[in-house]
C-alpha positions as semicolon CSV with decimal commas, in nm:
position;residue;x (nm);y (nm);z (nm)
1;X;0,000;0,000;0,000
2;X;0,115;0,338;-0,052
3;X;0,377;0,443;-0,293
4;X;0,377;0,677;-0,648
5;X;-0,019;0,729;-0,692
6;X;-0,279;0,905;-0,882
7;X;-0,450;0,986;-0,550
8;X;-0,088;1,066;-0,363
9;X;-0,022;1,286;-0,628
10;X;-0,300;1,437;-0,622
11;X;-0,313;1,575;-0,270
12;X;0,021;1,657;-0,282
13;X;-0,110;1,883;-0,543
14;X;-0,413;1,982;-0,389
15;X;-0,161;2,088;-0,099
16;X;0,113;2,258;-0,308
17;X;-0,133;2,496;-0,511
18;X;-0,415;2,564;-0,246
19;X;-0,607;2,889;-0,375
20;X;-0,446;2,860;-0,680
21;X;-0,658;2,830;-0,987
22;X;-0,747;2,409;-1,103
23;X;-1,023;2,495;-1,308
24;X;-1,242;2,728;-1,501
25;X;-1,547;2,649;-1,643
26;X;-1,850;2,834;-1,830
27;X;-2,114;2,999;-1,557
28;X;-2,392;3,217;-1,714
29;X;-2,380;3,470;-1,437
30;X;-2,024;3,500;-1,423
31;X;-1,859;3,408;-1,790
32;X;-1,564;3,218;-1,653
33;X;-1,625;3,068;-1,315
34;X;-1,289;2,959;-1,082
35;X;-1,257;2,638;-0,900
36;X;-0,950;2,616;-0,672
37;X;-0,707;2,358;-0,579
38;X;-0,835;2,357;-0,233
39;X;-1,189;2,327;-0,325
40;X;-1,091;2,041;-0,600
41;X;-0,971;1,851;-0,324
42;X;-1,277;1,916;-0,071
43;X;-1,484;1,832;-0,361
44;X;-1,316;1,464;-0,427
45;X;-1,293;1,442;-0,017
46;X;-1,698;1,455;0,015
47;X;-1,706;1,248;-0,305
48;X;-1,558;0,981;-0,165
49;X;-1,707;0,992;0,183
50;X;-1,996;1,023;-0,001
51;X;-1,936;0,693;-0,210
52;X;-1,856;0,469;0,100
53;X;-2,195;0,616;0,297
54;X;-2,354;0,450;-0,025
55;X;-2,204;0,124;0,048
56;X;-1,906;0,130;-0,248
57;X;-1,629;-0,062;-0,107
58;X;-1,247;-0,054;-0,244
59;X;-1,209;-0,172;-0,583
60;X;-1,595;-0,114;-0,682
61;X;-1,663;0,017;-0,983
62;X;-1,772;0,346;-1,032
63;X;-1,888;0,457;-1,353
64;X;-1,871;0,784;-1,513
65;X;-2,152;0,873;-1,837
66;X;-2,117;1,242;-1,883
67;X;-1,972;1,547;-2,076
68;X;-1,665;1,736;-1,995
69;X;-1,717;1,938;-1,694
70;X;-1,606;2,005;-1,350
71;X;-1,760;1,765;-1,190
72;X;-1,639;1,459;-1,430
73;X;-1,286;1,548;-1,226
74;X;-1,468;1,516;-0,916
75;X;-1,635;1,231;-0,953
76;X;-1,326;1,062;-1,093
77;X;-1,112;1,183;-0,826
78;X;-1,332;1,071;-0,566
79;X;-1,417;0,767;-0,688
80;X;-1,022;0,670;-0,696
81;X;-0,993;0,820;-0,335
82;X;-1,281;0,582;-0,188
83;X;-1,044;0,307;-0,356
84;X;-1,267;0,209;-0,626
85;X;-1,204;0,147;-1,034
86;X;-1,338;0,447;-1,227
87;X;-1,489;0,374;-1,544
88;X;-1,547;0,620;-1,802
89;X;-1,834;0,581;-2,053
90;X;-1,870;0,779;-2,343
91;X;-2,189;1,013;-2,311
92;X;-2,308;0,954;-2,685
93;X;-2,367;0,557;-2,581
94;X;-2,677;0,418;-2,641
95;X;-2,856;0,262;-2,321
96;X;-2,780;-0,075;-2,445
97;X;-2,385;-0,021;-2,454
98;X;-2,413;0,177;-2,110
99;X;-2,573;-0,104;-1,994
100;X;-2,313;-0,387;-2,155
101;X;-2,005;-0,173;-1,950
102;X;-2,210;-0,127;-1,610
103;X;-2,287;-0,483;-1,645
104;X;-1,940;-0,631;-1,717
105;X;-1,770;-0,429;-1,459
106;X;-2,014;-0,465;-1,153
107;X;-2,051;-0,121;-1,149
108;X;-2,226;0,012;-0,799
109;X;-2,281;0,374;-0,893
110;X;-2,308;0,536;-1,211
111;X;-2,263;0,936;-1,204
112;X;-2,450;1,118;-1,504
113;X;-2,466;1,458;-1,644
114;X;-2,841;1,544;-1,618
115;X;-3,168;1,384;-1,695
116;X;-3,120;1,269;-2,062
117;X;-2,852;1,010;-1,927
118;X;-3,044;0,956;-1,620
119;X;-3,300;0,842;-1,882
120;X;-3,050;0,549;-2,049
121;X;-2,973;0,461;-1,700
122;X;-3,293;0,394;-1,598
123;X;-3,378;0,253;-1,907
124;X;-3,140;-0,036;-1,874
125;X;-3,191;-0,084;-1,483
126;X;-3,345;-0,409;-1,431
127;X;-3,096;-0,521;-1,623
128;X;-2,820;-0,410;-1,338
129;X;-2,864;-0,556;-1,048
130;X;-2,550;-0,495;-0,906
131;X;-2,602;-0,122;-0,936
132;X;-2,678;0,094;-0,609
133;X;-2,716;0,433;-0,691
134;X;-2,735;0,663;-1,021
135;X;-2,604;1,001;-0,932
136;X;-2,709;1,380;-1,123
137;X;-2,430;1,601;-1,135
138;X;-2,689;1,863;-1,104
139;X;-2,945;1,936;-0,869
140;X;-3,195;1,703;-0,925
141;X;-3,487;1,525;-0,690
142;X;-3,402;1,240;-0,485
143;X;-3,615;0,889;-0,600
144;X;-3,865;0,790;-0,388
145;X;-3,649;0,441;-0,382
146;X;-3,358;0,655;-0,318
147;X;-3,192;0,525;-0,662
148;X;-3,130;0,875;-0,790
149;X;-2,958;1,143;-0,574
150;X;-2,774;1,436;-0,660
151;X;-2,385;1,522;-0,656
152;X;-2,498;1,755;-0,405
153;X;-2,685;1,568;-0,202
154;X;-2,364;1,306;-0,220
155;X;-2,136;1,534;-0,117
156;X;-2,340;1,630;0,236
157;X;-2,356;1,314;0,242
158;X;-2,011;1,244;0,213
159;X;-1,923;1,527;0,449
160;X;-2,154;1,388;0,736
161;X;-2,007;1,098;0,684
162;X;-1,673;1,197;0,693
163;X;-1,727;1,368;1,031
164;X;-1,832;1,009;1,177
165;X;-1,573;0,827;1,057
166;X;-1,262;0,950;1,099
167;X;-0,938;0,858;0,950
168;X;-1,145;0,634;0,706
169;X;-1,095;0,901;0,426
170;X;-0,718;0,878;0,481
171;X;-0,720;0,501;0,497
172;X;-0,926;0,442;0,159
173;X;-0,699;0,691;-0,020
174;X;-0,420;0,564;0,090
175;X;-0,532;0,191;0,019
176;X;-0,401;0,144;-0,321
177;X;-0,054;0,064;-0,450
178;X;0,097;0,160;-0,804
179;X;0,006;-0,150;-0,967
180;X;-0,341;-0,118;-0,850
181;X;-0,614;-0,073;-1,131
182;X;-0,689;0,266;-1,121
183;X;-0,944;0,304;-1,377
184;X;-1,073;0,049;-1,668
185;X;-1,134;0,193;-1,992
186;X;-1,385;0,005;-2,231
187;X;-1,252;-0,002;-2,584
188;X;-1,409;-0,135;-2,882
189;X;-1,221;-0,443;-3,030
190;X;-1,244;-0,550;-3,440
191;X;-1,534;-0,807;-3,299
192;X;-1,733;-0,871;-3,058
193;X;-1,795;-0,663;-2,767
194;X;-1,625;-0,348;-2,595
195;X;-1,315;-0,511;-2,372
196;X;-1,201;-0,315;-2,075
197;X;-0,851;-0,186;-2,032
198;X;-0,717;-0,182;-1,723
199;X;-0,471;0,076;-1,635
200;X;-0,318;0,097;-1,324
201;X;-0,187;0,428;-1,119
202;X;0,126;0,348;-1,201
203;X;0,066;0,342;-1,594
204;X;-0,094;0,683;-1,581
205;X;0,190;0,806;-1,341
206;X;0,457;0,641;-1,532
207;X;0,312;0,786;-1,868
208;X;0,248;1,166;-1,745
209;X;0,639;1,165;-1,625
210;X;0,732;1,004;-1,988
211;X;0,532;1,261;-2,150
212;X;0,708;1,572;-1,930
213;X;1,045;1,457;-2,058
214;X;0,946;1,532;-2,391
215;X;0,704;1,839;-2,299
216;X;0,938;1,962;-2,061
217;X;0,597;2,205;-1,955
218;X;0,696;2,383;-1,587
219;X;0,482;2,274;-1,282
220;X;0,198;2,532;-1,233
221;X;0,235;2,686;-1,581
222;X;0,058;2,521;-1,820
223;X;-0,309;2,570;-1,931
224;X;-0,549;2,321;-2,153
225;X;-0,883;2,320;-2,287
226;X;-1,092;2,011;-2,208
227;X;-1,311;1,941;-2,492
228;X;-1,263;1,610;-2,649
229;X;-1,463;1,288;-2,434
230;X;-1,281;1,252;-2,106
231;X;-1,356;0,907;-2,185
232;X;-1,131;0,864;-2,440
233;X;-0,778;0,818;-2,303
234;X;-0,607;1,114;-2,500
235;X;-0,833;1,353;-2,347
236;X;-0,817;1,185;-1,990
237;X;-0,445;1,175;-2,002
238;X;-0,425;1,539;-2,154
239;X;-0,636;1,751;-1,972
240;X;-0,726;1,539;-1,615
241;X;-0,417;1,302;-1,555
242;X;-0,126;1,578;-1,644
243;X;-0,312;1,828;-1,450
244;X;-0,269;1,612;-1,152
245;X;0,097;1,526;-1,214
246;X;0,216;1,902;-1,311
247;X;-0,094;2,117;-1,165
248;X;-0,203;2,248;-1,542
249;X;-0,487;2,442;-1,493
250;X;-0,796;2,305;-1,694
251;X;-1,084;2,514;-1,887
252;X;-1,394;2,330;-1,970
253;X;-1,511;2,412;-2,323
254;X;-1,855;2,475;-2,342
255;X;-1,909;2,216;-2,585
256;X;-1,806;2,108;-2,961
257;X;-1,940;2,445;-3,098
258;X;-1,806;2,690;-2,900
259;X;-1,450;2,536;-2,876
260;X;-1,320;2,781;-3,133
261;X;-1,442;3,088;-2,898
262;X;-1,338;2,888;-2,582
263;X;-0,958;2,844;-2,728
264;X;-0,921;3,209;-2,727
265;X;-1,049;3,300;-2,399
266;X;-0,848;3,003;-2,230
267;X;-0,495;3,055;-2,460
268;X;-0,366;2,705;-2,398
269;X;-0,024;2,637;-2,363
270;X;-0,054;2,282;-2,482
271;X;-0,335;2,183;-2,743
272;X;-0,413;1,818;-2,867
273;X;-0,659;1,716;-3,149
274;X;-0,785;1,504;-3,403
275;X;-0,728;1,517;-3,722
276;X;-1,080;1,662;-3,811
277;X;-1,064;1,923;-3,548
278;X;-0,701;2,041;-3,765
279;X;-0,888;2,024;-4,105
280;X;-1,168;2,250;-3,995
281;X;-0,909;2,450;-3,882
282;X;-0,719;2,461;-4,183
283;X;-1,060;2,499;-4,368
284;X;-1,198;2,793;-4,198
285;X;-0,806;2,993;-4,247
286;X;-0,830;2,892;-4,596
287;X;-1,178;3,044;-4,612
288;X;-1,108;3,365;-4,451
289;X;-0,838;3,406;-4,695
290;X;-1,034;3,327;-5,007
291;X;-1,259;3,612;-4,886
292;X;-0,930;3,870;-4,875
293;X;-0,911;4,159;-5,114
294;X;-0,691;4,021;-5,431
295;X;-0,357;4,179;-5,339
296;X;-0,374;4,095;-4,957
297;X;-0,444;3,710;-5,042
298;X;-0,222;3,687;-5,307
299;X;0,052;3,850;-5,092
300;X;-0,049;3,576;-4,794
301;X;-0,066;3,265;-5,065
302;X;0,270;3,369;-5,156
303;X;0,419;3,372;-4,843
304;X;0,275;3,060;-4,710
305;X;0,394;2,885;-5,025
306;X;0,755;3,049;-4,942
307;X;0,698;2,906;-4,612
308;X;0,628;2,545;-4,674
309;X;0,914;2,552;-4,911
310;X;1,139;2,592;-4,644
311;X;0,972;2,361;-4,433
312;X;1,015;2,146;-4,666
313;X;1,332;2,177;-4,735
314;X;1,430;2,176;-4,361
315;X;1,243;1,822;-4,360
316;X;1,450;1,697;-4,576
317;X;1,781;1,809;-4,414
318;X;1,827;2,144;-4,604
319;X;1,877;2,455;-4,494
320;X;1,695;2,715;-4,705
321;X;1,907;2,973;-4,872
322;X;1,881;3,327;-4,739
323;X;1,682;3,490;-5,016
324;X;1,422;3,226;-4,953
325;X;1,384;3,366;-4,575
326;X;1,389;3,700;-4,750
327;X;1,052;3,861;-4,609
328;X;0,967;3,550;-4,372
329;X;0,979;3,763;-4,065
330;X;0,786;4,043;-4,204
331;X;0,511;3,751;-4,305
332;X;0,550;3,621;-3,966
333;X;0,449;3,961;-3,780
334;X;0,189;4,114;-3,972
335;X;0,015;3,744;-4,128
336;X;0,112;3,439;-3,918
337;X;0,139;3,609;-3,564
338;X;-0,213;3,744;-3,587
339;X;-0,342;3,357;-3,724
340;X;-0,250;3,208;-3,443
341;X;-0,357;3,449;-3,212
342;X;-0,736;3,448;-3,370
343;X;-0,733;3,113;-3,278
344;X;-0,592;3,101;-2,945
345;X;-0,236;2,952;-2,974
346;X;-0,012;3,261;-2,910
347;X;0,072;3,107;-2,576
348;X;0,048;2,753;-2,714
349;X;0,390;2,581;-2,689
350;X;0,273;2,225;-2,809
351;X;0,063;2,097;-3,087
352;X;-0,019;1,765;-3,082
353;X;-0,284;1,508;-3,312
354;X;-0,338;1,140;-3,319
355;X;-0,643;0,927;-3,246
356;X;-0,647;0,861;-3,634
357;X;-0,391;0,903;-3,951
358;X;-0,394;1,287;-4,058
359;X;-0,277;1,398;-4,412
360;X;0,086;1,539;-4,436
361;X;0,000;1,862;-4,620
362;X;-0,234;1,990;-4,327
363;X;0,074;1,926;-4,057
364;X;0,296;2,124;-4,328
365;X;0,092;2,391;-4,342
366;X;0,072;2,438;-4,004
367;X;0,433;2,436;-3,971
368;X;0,432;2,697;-4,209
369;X;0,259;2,934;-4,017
370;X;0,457;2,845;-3,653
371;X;0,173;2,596;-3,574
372;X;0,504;2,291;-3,562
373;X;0,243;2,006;-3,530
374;X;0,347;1,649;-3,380
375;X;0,226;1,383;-3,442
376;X;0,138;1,123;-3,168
377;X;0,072;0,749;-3,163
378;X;-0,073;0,470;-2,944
379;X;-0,394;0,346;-2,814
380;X;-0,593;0,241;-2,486
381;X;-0,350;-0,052;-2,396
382;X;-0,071;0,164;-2,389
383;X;-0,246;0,463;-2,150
384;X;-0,260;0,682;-2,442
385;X;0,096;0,726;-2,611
386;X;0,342;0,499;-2,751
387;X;0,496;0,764;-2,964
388;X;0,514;1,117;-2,964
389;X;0,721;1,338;-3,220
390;X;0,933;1,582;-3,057
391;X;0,910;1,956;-3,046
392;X;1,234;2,058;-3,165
393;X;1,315;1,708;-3,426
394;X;0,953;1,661;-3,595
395;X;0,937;1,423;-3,852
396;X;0,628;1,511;-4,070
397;X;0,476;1,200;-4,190
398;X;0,578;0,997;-3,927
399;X;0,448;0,893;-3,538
400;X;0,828;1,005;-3,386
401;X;1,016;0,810;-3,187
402;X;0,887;0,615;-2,895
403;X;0,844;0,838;-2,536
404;X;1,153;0,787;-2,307
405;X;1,145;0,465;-2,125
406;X;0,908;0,262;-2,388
407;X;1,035;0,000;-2,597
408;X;0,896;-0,091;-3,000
409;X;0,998;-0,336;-3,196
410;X;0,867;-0,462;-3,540
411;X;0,752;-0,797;-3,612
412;X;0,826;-1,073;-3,865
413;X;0,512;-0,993;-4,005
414;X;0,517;-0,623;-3,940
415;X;0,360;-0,585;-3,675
416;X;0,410;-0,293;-3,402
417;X;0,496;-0,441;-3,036
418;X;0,544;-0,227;-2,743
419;X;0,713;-0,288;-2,413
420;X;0,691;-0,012;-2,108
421;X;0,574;0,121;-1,838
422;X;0,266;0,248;-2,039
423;X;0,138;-0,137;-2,083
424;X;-0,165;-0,213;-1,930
425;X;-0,247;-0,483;-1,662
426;X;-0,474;-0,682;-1,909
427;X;-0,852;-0,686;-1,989
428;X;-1,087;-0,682;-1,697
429;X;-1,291;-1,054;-1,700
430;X;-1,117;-1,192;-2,024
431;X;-0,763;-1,384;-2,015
432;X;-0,776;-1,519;-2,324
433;X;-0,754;-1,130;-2,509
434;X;-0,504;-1,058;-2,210
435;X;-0,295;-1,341;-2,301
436;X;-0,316;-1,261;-2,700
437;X;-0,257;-0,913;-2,632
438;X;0,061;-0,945;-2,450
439;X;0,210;-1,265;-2,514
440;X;0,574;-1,320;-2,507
441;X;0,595;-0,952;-2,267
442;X;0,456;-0,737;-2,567
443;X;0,150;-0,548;-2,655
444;X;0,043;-0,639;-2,945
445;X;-0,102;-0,338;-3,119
446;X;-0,256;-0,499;-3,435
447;X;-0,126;-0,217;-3,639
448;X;0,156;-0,255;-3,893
449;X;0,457;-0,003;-3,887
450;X;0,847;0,033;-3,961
451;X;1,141;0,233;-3,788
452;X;1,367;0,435;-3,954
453;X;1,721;0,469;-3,871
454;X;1,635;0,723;-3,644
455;X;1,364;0,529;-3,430
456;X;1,107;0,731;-3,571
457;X;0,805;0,552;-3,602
458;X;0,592;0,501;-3,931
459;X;0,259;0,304;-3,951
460;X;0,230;0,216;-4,280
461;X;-0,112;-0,062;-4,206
462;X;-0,364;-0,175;-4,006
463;X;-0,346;-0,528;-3,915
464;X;-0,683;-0,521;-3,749
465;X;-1,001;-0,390;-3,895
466;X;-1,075;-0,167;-3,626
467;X;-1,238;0,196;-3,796
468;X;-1,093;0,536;-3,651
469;X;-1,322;0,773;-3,773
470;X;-1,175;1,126;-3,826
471;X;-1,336;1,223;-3,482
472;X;-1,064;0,970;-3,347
473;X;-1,381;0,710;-3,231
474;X;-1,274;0,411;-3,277
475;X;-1,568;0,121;-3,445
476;X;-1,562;-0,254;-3,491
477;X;-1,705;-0,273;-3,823
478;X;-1,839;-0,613;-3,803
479;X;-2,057;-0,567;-3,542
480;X;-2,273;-0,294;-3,719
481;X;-2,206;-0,551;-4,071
482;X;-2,397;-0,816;-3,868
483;X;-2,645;-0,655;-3,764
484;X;-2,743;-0,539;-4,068
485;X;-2,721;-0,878;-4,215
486;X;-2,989;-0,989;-3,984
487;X;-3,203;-0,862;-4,235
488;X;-3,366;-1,059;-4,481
489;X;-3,315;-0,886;-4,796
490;X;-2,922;-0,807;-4,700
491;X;-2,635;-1,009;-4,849
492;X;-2,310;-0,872;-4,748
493;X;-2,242;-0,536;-4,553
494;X;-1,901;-0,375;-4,586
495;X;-1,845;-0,032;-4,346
496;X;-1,623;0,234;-4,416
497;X;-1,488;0,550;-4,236
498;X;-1,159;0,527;-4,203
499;X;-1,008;0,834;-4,168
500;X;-1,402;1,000;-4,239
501;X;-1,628;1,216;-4,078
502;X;-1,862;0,963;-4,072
503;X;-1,928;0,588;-4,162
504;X;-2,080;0,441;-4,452
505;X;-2,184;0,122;-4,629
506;X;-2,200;-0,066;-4,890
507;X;-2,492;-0,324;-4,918
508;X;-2,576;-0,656;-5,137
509;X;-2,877;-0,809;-5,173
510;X;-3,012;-1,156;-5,139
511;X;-3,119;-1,274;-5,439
512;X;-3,384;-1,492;-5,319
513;X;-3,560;-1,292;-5,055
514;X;-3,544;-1,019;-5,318
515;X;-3,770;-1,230;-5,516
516;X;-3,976;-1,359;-5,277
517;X;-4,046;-0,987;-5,167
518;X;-4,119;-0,838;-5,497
519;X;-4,355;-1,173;-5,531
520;X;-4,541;-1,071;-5,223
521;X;-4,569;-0,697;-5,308
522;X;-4,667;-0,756;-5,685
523;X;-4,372;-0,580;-5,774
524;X;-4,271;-0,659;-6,157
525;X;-3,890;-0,775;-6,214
526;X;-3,828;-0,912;-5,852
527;X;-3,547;-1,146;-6,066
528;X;-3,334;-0,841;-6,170
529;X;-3,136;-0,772;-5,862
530;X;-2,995;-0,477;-6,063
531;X;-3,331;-0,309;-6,077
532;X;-3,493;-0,386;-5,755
533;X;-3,174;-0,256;-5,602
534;X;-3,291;0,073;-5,675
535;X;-3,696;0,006;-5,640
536;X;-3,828;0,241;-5,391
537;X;-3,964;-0,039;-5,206
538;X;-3,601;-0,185;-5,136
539;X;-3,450;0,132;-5,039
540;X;-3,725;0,169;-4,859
541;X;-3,680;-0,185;-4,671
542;X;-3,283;-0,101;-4,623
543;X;-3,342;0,196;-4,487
544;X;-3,562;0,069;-4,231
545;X;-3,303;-0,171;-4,144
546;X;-3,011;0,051;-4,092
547;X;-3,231;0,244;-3,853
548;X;-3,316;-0,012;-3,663
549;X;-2,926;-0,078;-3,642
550;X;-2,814;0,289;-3,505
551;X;-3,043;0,253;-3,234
552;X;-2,818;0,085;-3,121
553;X;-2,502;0,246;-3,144
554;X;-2,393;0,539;-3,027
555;X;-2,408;0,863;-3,288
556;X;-2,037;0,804;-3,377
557;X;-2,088;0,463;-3,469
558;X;-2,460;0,513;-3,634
559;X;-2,396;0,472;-4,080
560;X;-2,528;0,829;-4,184
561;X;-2,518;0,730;-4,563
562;X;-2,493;0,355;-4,752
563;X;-2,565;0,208;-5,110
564;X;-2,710;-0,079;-5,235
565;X;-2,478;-0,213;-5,530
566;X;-2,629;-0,407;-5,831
567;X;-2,512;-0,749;-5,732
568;X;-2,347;-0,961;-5,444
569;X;-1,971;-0,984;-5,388
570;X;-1,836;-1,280;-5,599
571;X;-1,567;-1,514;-5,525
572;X;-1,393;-1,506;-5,866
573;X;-1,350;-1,120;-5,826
574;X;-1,171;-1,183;-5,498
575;X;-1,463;-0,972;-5,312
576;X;-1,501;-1,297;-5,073
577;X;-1,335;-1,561;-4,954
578;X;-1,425;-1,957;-4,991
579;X;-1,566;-1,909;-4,652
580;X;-1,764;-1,651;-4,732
581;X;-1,577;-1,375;-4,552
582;X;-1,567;-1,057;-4,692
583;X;-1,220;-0,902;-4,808
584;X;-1,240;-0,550;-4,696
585;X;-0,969;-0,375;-4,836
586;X;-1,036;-0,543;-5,218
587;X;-1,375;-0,425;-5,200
588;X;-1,286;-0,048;-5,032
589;X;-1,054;-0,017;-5,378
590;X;-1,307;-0,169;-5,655
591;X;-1,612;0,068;-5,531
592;X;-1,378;0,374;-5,471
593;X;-1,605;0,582;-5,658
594;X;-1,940;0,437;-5,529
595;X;-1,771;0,491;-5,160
596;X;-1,702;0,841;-5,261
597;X;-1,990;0,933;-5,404
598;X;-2,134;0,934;-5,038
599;X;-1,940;1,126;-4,911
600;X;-1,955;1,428;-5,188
C-alpha cells in the first residue's frame, strides 16, 4: 500500500497549489467561473465519503456517463480516493452499450450529467442488479427508492459521513498501490464486444512523467482546454491526468461548438486534437483568406507557399538559402502572428494530433505558419501514447520516436509491439484477449509499422479492422455488418470510415428474398437484382433496417449514408473468400467511386 499514486499525487497537489486556480469552467452569471485547488480537493474528499456512505467498497466500480465538466474530475477523483475502479463511458452511448459496460464491470454507482442520461440509465436498470445508486451532477430530486440522488446531495452526504468516521478518508486513499487498477477503460475491439482496459496508477503516473520529458511544460504553468470525451484516453491523459501530475490548470469548453471561442479565452499552452478538429481549422483559415481583397491574399498565398518551401526543405535536411527567408519575418508579424492568435495559440507551446492518420500537407501547413504540429501514436492498452514526435526534431509523416522509457519493436510480419511502463495490466474478466494481447511480454497493437534509422516511427497498415473515424472514435465494423445482415433482404455489408467524418456502407442483396419480396408486393422484375436494387420499395426496406441498427449504437458509430450495389460480392472477383468472408480492403478499392460518391 502506498507508494507513487494518482491519488498521492494528487493531494500533494491539492496541498502545493491551495487557492491557486485548477479549473475554469462556463457559468452564465459569471462568464468564466474559478474552481481552486483547495476546493478540488474538498470536492473529491466529500465524493468519496460520499461513495462509502452508499455502500461502495475498495475496488468497486464506479462509472462515469457524462460530458466534460467540472464535476467529471470530481467524480473521478473521488471515486479513486474511496479506492474504487473508475470507469469512463462515453456520453453519446446508447442505453444498451451503457448497460453492456455497467454490467461487465459490476458497477455500484453510475454518475451522469443530467436527466437525458439519467433516462438510459434507468432505461437499462433491471438489467443491473449490481447497481446501487445513479447520481445527477446537477441538482436534481431524490427517487422515492432513493436510486437517484444528486452530486450535491452526495457530497453532504459524504461530508456527514466523513465527520463520523474519521481517519477512514485517509485510509481508503491511501489503500491502493501503483500496480493497482486505477481506472478500466472500455474499448471497442475488431469483434465482438467493448473489452475493458485496465490501467493501473502506475501506468498513468509512469506515462504523465514520460510525456514531461518530452514536454518539458513547468509545474503550475501550463493551461489546456478540455473538450474532447474525457472518456477517451487522450483527453483523460491530456487535460485530467497531467493536470494532476504538473498542476495544469484546466478550462472546460462549453461544448463542440463553442470550442473555437473557448480556445481564445483560455490561450492554452498545450493543445491536442484530431485530425478533423485540424482540417476544420485549416478549412476555416483557408476560407477567410479566399474572402481577402486580391492583393492581400495573393501577398499571404505567396508567403505561405515560401513558407512550406522551407519547411520542406528543412524536412528533408536542407537549410533554405537566405533569399528564400527574405521577407519571412515580415510575413511572420503582420500574417502568421495574428493567425494564431485568432485562434488562441499565441501562448500555445505544443501541438499535438493522433487518435487517427492525418494527411501530411495539413501538418505542413501548419508548420508553415509556426503551428510545428506532432504527431502522436498509441492506443488504450498503452495509456494513451506509444509515440510522440518531438518539439524541436519533428518528422512530418511519421508517429516520432517512442516516449523515453518505452520499448517498439517490429515484427516478422510487421507488426508494431510495445514494451513499457505504459502497458496495461490486461482486460478486466477476459484472459484469453489478455494473453493474445501481450504474449511473449509485448503489446500487441494490431497495427503494422516500420522504424527508420532514427527510431522514428511510421505506420504504414492496419493489421486489425478496427475503424478510426476522423473524430478519433474508434468502431468494430463487423458488429454494425452483422447486424445489418440480420435482415432478410441483405447479403453482405461492408463499413467504411476510415479516416471520415462519418461511416458508410455498402450493401448486397439476397437474391432470393429479393424475389420472394417483390412476389409478395406484386412488384414486376423481382429477378433483376440490378433493378430492384434501386426500387423504392427496397431502399425503402434497407433503410428501415439501418435504422433499426443505429439505435443501437452510439451517434459516432450510427452509418449516416450507404448504397445498395447491383449485385453480391463474388468469389472469382476476390470480393469474398471460400468461406464466405468478406475481403475488406479489395472491395474499399473496386467501389472507390461508389464509396465516394457518399461522401460528396
Amino acid at each position: 500500500m502506498g507508494g507513487d499514486t494518482i491519488t498521492s499525487r494528487f493531494h500533494r497537489q491539492v496541498e502545493r497549489s491551495g487557492d491557486a486556480v485548477a479549473m475554469r469552467y462556463r457559468d452564465e452569471a459569471t462568464e468564466w467561473a474559478d474552481i481552486t485547488w483547495t476546493e478540488y480537493g474538498r470536492a473529491a474528499r466529500e465524493v468519496a465519503c460520499g461513495l462509502a456512505s452508499l455502500g461502495v467498497d475498495v475496488d468497486d466500480a464506479v462509472c462515469i456517463l457524462s460530458r466534460n465538466r467540472p464535476e467529471w474530475h470530481e467524480a473521478d477523483l473521488g471515486g479513486l480516493c474511496a479506492g474504487a475502479r473508475t470507469v469512463p463511458i462515453y456520453a453519446t452511448n446508447s442505453p444498451n452499450q451503457v448497460a453492456y459496460i455497467a454490467q461487465h464491470s459490476g458497477a455500484r454507482v453510475m454518475f451522469v450529467d443530467g436527466e437525458n442520461q439519467l433516462r438510459k440509465v434507468e432505461k437499462v436498470r433491471q438489467e443491473l442488479p449490481d447497481l446501487l445508486h445513479a447520481v445527477v451532477m446537477d441538482d436534481y430530486p431524490e427517487s422515492a427508492d432513493g436510486f437517484v440522488l444528486s452530486l450535491p446531495a452526495l457530497r453532504e452526504r459524504g461530508a456527514a459521513f466523513d465527520a463520523e468516521h474519521r481517519g477512514e478518508y485517509e485510509r481508503r486513499r491511501q489503500t491502493a498501490s501503483p500496480e493497482d487498477v486505477a481506472t478500466i477503460v472500455y474499448t471497442s475491439g475488431t469483434t465482438g464486444p467493448p473489452k475493458g482496459a485496465m490501467l493501473t496508477h502506475s501506468n498513468v503516473i509512469w506515462t504523465c512523467g514520460s510525456l514531461l520529458q518530452v514536454f518539458q511544460e513547468e509545474e503550475g504553468t501550463g493551461r489546456r482546454l478540455s473538450y474532447l470525451p474525457l472518456s477517451h484516453i487522450a483527453e483523460r491523459i491530456t487535460s485530467e491526468m497531467q493536470q494532476v501530475y504538473i498542476g495544469c490548470q484546466v478550462w472546460f469548453a462549453e461544448s463542440l461548438d463553442t470550442v473555437a471561442r473557448d480556445l481564445v479565452e483560455c490561450k492554452p499552452t498545450a493543445f491536442f486534437a484530431v485530425p478533423r478538429v485540424w482540417e476544420k481549422f485549416h478549412a476555416g483559415i483557408m476560407g477567410k483568406l479566399a474572402q481577402a481583397p486580391l492583393e492581400q491574399r495573393q501577398t499571404a498565398e505567396g508567403a505561405i507557399a515560401i513558407s512550406t518551401a522551407v519547411v520542406e526543405m528543412r524536412q528533408d535536411g536542407d537549410e533554405p538559402i537566405p533569399e528564400m527567408l527574405h521577407g519571412l519575418e515580415e510575413a511572420e508579424e503582420r500574417l502568421f502572428k495574428p493567425v494564431r492568435a485568432a485562434l488562441g495559440f499565441d501562448r500555445c507551446e505544443f501541438f499535438v494530433t493522433g487518435a487517427a492518420p492525418i494527411n501530411p500537407e495539413i501538418i505542413k501547413f501548419f508548420h508553415a505558419i509556426g503551428i510545428p504540429i506532432a504527431e502522436v501514436y498509441g492506443q488504450t492498452e498503452g495509456t494513451g501514447p506509444t509515440s510522440l514526435n518531438p518539439k524541436e526534431r519533428i518528422k512530418i509523416g511519421s508517429v516520432g520516436p517512442a516516449i523515453p522509457g518505452v520499448e517498439v519493436r517490429i515484427a516478422e510480419d510487421g507488426e508494431i509491439l510495445v514494451r513499457g511502463g505504459n502497458v496495461f495490466k490486461g482486460y478486466f474478466n477476459n484472459p484469453a484477449a489478455t494473453e493474445e494481447m501481450l504474449e511473449g511480454g509485448w503489446m500487441h497493437t494490431g497495427d503494422v509499422g516500420e522504424l527508420d534509422q532514427d527510431g522514428y516511427l511510421r505506420i504504414t497498415d492496419r493489421k486489425k479492422d478496427l475503424i478510426i473515424t476522423a473524430q478519433g472514435k474508434n468502431v468494430a465494423p463487423q458488429e454494425l455488418e452483422t447486424q445489418l445482415k440480420y435482415h432478410p433482404l441483405i447479403s453482405q455489408a461492408v463499413v467504411v470510415g476510415d479516416r471520415r467524418p462519418y461511416l458508410v456502407a455498402l450493401v448486397t442483396l439476397d437474391g432470393e428474398a429479393v424475389a420472394k419480396f417483390a412476389a409478395e408486393r406484386g412488384l414486376e422484375g423481382g429477378d433483376d437484382l440490378a433493378a430492384m436494387a434501386s426500387h423504392p420499395d427496397v431502399e425503402q426496406a434497407v433503410a428501415g433496417a439501418v435504422e433499426a441498427v443505429n439505435s443501437d449504437f452510439s451517434r459516432a458509430e450510427q452509418l449516416k449514408k450507404w448504397k445498395i450495389l447491383h449485385r453480391d460480392f463474388l468469389q472469382e472477383e476476390d470480393e469474398i473468400t471460400p468461406t464466405l468472408k468478406v475481403r475488406r480492403r479489395a472491395i474499399i478499392q473496386r467501389y472507390d467511386a461508389e464509396i465516394e460518391s457518399l461522401y460528396a
